[in-house]
RODO-468938 format. One record per residue: residue in three letters; x, y, z of N, C-alpha, C, O in turn. Coordinates in steps of 0.2 Angstrom, whole numbers, plus 2048, in hexadecimal, padded with zeros to 3 digits. Layout:
alaXYZXYZXYZXYZ;...
% end
This chain:
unk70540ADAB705405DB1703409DB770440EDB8;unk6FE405DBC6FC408DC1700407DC7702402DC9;unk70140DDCB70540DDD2707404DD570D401DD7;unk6FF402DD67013FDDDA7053F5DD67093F1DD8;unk7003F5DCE7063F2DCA70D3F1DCC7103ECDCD;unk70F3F8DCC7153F9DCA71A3FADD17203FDDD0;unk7163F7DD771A3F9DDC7193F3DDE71A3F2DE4;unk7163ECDDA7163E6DDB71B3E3DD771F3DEDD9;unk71B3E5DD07213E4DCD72A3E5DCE72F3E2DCC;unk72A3E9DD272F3EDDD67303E8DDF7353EADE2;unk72D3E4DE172C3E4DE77323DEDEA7313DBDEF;unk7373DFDE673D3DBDE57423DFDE87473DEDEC;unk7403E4DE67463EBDE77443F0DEC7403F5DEA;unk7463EFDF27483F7DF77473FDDF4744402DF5;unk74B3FCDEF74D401DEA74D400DE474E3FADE2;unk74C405DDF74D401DD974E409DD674C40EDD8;unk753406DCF75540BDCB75240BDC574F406DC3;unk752411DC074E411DBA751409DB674D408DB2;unk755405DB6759400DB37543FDDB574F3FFDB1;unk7533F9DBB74C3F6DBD7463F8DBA7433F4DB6;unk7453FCDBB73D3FFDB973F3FADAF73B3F6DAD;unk7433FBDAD7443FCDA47413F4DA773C3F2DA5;unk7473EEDAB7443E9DAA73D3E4DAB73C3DFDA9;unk73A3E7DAE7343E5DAF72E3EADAC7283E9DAC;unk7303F0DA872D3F3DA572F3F8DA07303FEDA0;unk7313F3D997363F8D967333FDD91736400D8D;unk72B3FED91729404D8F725409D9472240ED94;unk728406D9972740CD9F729412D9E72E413D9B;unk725417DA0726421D9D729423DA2724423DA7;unk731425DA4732429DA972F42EDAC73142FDB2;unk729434DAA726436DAC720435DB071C439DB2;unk72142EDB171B42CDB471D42CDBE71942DDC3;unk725429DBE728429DC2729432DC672A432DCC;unk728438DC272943FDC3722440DC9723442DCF;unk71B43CDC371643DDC471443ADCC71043DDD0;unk716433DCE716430DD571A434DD9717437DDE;unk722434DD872443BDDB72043FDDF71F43EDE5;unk71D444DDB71A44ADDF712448DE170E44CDE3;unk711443DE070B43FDE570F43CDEC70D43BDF2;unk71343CDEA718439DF3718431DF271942EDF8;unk71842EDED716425DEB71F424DED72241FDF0;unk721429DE9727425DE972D42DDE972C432DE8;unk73342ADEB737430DED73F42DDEB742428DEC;unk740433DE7748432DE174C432DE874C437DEC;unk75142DDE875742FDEF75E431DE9762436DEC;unk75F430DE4763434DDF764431DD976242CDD8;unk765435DD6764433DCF75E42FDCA759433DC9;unk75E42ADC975D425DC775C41FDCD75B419DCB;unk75B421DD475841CDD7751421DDC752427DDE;unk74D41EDDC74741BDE2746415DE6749410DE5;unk740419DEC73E416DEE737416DF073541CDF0;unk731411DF372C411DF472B414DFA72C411DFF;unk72941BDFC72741EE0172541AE0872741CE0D;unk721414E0672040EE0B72140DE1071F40DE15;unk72A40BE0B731406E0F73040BE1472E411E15;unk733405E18738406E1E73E407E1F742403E1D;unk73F40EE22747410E1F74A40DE28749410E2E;unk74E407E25751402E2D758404E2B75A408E27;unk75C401E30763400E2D7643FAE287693FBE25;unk7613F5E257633F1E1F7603F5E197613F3E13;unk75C3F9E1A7593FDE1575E403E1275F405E0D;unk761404E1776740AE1476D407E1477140AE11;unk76E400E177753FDE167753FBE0D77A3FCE09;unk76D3F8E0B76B3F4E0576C3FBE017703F9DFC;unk76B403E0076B407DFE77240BDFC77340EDF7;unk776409E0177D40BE0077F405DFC781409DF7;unk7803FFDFA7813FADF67803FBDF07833F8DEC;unk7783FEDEF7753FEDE8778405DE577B404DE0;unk77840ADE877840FDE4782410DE1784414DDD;unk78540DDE478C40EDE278F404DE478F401DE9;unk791401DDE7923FBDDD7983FBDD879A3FFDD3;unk79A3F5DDB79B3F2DDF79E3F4DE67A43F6DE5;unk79C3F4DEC79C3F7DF37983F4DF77933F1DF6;unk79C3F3DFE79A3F0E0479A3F4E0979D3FAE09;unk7983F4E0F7973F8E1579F3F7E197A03F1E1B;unk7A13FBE1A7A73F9E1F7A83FEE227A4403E22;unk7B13FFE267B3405E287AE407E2D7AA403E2F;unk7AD40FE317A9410E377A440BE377A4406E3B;unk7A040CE34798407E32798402E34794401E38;unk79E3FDE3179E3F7E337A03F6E3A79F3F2E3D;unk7A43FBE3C7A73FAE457A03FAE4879E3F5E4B;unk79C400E48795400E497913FAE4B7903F8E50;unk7903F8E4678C3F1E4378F3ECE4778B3E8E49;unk7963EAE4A7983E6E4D7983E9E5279C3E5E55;unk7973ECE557993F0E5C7A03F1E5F7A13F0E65;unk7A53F3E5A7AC3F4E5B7AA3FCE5F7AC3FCE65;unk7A8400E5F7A8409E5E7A2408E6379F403E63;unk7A240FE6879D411E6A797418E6679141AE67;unk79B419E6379841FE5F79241CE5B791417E58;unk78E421E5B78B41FE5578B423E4D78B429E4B;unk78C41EE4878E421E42789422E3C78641EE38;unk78A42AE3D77F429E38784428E2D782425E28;unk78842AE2D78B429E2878D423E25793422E25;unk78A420E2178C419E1E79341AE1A79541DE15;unk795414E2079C414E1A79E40FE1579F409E18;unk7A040FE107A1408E0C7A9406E0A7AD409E0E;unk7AC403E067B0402E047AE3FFDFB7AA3FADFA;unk7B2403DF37B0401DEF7B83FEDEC7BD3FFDEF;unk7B63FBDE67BC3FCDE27BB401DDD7C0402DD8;unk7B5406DDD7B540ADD87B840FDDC7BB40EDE1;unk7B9416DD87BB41DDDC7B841FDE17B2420DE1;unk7BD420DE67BA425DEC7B542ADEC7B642EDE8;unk7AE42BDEF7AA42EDEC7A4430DF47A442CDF9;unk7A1435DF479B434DF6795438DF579743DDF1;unk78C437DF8788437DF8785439DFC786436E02;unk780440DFC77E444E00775441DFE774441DF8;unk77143FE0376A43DDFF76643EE0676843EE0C;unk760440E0475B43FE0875943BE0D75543CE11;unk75D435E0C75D430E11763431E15763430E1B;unk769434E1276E433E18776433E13776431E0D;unk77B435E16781435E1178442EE1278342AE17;unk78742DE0C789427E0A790429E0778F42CE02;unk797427E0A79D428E0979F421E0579D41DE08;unk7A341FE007A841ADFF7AF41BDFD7B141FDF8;unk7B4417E007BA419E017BC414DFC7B740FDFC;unk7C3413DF67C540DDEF7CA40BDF47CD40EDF8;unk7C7405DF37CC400DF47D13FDDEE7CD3FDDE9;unk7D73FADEC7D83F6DE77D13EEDE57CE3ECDEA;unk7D03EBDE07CD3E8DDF7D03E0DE37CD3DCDE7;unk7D73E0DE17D93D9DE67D63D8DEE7D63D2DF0;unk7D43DEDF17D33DDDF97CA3DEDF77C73E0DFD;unk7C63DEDF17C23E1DF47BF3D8DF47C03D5DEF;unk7BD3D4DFA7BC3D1DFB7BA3D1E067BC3D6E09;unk7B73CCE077B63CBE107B13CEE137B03D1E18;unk7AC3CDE0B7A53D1E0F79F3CBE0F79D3C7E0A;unk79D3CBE137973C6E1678F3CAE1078E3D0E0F;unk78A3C4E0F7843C5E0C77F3C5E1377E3C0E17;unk77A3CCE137753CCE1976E3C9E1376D3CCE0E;unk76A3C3E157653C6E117603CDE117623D2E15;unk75E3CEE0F7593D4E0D7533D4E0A7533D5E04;unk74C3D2E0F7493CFE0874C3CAE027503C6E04;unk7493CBDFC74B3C7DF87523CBDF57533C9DF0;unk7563CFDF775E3CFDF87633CEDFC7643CBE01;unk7693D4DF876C3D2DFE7723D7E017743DADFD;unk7753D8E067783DEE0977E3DAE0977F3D4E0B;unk7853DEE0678B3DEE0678F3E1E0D7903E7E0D;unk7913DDE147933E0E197993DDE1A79B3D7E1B;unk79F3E4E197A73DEE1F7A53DBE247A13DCE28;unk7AA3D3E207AA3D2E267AF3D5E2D7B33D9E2B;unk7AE3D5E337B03D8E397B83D9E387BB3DEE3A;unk7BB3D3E357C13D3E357C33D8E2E7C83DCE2F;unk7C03D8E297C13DCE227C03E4E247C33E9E23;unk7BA3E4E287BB3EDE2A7C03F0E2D7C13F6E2C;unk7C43EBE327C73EEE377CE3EDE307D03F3E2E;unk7D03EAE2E7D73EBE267D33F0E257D33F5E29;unk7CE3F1E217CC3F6E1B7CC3FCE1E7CC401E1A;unk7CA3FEE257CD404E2B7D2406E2B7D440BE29;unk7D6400E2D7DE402E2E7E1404E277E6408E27;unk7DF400E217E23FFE1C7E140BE197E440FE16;unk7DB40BE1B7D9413E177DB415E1C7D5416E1E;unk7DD417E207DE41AE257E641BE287E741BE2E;unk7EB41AE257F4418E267F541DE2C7FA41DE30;unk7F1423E2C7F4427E307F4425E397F7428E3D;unk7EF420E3A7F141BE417F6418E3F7F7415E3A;unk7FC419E44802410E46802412E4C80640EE4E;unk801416E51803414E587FF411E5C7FA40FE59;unk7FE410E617FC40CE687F6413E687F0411E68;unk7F8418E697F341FE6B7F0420E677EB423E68;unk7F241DE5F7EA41DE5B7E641AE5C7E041CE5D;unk7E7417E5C7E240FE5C7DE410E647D840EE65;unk7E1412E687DD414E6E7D9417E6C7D3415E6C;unk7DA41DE6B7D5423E687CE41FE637C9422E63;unk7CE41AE627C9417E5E7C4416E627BE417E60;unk7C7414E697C2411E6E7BF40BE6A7B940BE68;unk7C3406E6B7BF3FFE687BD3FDE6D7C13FDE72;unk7B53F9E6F7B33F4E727B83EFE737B93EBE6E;unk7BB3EEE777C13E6E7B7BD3E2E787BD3E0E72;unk7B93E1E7D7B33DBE7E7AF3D8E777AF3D2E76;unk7AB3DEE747AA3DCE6F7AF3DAE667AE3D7E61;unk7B43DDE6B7B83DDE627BB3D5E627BD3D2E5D;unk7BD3D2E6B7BE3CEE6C7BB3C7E687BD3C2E67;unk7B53CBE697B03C3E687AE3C3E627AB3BEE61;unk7AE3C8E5F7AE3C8E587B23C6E517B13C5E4B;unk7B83C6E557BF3C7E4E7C03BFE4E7C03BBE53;unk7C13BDE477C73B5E467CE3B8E457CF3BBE40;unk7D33B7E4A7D63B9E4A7DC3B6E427E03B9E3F;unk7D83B0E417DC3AEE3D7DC3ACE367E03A9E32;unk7D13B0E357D13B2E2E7D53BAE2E7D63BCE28;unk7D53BEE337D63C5E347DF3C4E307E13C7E2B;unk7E23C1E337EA3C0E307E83BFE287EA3C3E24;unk7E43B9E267E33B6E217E23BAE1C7E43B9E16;unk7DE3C0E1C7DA3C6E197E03CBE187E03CFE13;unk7E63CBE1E7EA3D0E1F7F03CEE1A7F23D3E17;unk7F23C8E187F53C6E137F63C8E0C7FA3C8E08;unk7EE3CAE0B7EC3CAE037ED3D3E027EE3D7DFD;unk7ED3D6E0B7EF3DDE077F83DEE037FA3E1DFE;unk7FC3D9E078023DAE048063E1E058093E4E01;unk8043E3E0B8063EBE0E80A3E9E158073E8E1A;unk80F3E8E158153E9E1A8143EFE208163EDE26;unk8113F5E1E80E3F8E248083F8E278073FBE2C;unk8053F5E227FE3F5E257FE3EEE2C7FA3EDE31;unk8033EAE288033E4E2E8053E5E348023E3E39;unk80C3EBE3480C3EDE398083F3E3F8093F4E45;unk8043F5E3A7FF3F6E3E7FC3F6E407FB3FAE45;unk7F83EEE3D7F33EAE3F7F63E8E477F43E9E4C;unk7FD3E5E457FF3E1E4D7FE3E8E537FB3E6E58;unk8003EDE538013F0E567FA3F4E587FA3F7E5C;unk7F53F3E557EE3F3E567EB3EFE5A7E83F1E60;unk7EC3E9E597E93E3E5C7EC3E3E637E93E4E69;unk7F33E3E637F73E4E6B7F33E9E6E7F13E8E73;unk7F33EEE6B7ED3F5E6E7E73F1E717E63EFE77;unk7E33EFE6C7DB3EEE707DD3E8E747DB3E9E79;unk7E03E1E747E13DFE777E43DEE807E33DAE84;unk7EA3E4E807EF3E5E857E93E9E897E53E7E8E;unk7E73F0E877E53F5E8B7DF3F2E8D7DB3F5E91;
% end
């Protein structure tokens, strides 16, 4: 099969994994993939995944990236505060949330961290399109639990300062009343009082 075939076959996928390749070409020779490699066509980010030299490495291109390569996973935690503009930092390390094991990825493109969650909370994440897919992001109110939830070492007033949350933005961002609704399903007695004692923080100060 020749390059441009086969980079038309593929033009679905950001990314694609040898899985992919089998489905649109299942007598495709992985050696063929070695051979574009070291022509510069195409460049292995780990394993069993590539990508088209091409692409455009954006942020949906590495949000789409952290989703594919460790599944089921969503973007949340630092990342997601970023992406809403809770934090003034900038955060080069993608962070996820999985119900698989805690894990991360060191690549060429950039490190990609995810923290386990149990499978009952792994819900409260919004679909971005992507081209013809799609990016798994918390929602605003599910980052800020799934922060607090992996992080128990905040309960005071002084931690949560230290966060340096955006007032204004986190303001205008949050439902406070799917944020409870979300807070119920964790069924943690200290995580709630956390939560309140957070919120009185970003709100008071």
């Amino acid at each position: 099969m020749q390059l441009i075939e086969f980079q038309k076959k593929l033009s679905m996928y950001p990314i694609f994994s040898l899985r992919d390749v089998q489905k649109i070409a299942p007598n495709f020779y992985r050696i063929q993939l070695d051979r574009w490699q070291k022509k510069g066509y195409i460049k292995r980010i780990k394993k069993e995944y590539y990508y088209f030299t091409d692409k455009e490495i954006d942020q949906n291109f590495l949000f789409y990236l952290s989703n594919k390569i460790y599944s089921p996973s969503y973007i949340s935690l630092e990342k997601a505060f970023q992406y809403y503009d809770f934090i003034p930092e900038e955060i080069f390390q993608i962070t996820s949330v999985s119900s698989k094991k805690t894990t991360k990825f060191t690549t060429s493109l950039g490190n990609f961290s995810y923290r386990h969650i149990k499978p009952s909370i792994f819900f409260g994440y919004r679909m971005i399109d992507y081209g013809k897919q799609k990016i798994l992001l918390a929602e605003s109110e599910k980052a800020v639990l799934d922060y607090l939830y992996l992080n128990p070492r905040l309960k005071a007033a002084d931690d949560f300062r230290e966060m340096r949350i955006n007032k204004q933005e986190f303001l205008e961002n949050i439902d406070f009343t799917k944020l409870q609704r979300y807070l119920k399903a964790f069924e943690n007695k200290s995580l709630s009082s956390r939560v309140k004692t957070f919120l009185n923080t970003v709100k008071n100060d």
